[in-house]
C-alpha positions, 0 to 999 in steps of 0.5 A: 285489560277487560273490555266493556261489556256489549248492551242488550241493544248490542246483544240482540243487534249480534243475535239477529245478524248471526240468525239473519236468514234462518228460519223456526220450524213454521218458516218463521222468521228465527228472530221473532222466537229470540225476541219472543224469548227475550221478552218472556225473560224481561216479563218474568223479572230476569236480570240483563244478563239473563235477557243476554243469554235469552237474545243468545239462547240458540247461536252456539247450538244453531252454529249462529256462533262459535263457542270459540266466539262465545269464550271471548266474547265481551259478556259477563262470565254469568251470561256466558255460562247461562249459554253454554247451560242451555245449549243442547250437546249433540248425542247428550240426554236430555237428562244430562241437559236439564241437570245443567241447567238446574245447576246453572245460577239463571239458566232456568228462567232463560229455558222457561222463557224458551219452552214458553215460546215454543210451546205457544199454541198459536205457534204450534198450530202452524206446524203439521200434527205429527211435528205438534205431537212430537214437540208437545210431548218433548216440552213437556217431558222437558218441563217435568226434568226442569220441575216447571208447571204444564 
């Protein structure tokens, strides 16, 4: 029997119990940038399900969850596969990664969400310059495989 589907409140109660007490690069609270990215996705129109798999972007990646957890987890099939395309694969190119997410239905807005936030200038200002330069050029090397805008 299928079981029903967990709300976004749901999903984002989940997404910051598995995050509680990991920190973004500037010791930030790991939270604020799911939320950050959640909400880039609501305010460029996505659906549910991408704002689902925004609130879950990072768990599988940061070991937050298991992709066993992932498998059974009470999400539709869109949303989980929308995870599974943004989660980075240790060793794999980056070409590899931004392939999948180009042949994700979805995946994409839930990536530009993410390097929106992680490009943030007020963001990176917090970081010291070598990290800055580093992330600056990763992200836009990253939007230029994803043939999003600089």
């Amino acid at each position: 029997m299928n079981q029903p589907h967990l709300s976004l409140t749901e999903v984002e109660a989940l997404a910051r119990r598995a995050h509680e007490g990991q920190t973004d690069k500037a010791g930030r609270p790991y939270a604020e940038h799911l939320a950050a990215v959640a909400e880039g996705v609501r305010a460029r129109g996505g659906s549910d399900e991408q704002i689902a798999a925004a609130w879950l972007h990072d768990a599988i990646e940061d070991d937050a969850l298991t992709p066993a957890w992932l498998a059974g987890a009470a999400l539709t099939e869109h949303t989980k596969a929308m995870i599974r395309a943004v989660t980075k694969r240790p060793g794999e190119p980056v070409e590899a990664y931004t392939a999948r997410i180009l042949a994700t239905p979805g995946a994409l807005l839930v990536k530009e969400a993410d390097l929106a936030h992680n490009a943030d200038p007020a963001r990176l200002a917090a970081l010291p310059p070598v990290t800055r330069d580093r992330l600056t050029a990763k992200y836009t090397h990253t939007r230029t495989l994803l043939n999003l805008p600089h």
